[in-house]
C-alpha positions in Angstrom: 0.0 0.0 0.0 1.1 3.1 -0.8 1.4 6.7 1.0 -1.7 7.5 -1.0 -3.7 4.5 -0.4 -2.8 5.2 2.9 -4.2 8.7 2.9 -7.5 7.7 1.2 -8.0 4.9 3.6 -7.4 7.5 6.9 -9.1 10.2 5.2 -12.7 7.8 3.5 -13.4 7.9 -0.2 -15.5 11.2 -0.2 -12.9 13.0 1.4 -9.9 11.7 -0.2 -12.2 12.5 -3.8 -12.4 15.9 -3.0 -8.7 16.8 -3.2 -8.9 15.4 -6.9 -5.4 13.9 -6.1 -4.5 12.7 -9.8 -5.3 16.4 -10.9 -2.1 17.4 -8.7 1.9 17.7 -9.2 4.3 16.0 -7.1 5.1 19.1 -4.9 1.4 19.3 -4.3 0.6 16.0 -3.4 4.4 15.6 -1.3 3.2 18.6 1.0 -0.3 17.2 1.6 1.3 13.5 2.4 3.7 15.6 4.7 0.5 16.9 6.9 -0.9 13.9 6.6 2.3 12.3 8.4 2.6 15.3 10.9 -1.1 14.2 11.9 0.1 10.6 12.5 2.9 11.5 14.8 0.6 14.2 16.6 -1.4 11.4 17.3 1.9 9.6 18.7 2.2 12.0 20.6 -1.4 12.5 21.9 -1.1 8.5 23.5 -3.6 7.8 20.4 -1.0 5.2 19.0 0.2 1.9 20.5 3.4 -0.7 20.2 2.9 -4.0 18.5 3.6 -6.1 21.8 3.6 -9.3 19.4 2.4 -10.7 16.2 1.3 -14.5 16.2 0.2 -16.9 13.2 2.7 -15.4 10.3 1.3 -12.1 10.8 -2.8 -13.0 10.7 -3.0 -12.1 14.5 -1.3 -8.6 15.8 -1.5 -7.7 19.6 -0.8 -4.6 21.1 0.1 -3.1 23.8 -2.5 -1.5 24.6 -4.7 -4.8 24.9 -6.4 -4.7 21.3 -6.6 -7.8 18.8 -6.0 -7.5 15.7 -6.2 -10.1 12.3 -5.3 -9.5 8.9 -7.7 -9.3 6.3 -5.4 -10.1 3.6 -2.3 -12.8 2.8 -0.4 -9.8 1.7 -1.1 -7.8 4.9 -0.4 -10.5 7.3 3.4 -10.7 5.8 3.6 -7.1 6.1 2.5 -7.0 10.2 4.9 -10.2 10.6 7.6 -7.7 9.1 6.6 -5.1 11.4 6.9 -7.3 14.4 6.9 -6.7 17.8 7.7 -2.9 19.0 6.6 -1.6 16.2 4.7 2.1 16.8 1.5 2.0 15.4 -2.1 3.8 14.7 -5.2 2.1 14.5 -8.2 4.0 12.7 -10.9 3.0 10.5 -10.1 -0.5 10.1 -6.7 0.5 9.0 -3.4 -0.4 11.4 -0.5 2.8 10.2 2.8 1.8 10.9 4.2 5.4 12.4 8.0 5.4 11.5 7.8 4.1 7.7 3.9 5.1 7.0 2.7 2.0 6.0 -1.0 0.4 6.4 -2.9 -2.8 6.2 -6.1 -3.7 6.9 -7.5 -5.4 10.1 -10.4 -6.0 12.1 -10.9 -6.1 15.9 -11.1 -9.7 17.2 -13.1 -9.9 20.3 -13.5 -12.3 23.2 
């Protein structure tokens, strides 16, 4: 997933429509991807994110530290959280897990008891 898909996924497809993102040059779209990784980190810093406190079952289920379950909704996905691995500083929003420090993304949804 890109920085992009990333973006459209954090921001919903009405949203993410409205900047008419192909219709934009590079230095346009590199300063609204900056903002958009400012807002991650404020959200860091805000104790909105959590740490990956381990990933089981190749990367289908994530746990964090904060006490959430998390699985993979795609193959692809689940080898991207097993790279991740444990410690890794991450945002959940949206059905979307954002890996802070290389702005990455996959898709999840909350396992519950």
């Amino acid at each position: 997933m890109t920085e992009a898909d990333a973006l459209a996924a954090y921001l919903g497809p009405d949203l993410f429509a409205r900047l008419a993102w192909r219709d934009l040059n590079d230095e346009q779209r590199e300063a609204i991807l900056s903002v958009f990784r400012l807002g991650l980190n404020a959200g860091a810093q805000s104790g909105a994110v959590c740490a990956i406190d381990s990933v089981l079952a190749r990367g289908r289920v994530v746990l964090c530290e904060d006490g959430t379950r998390w699985t993979a909704r795609e193959a692809c996905d689940a080898e991207l959280l097993e790279d991740w691995g444990e410690g890794a500083l991450v945002a959940i929003h949206r059905g979307f897990i954002y890996r802070l420090d290389e702005y990455e993304a996959v898709e999840v949804e909350e396992l519950r008891a």
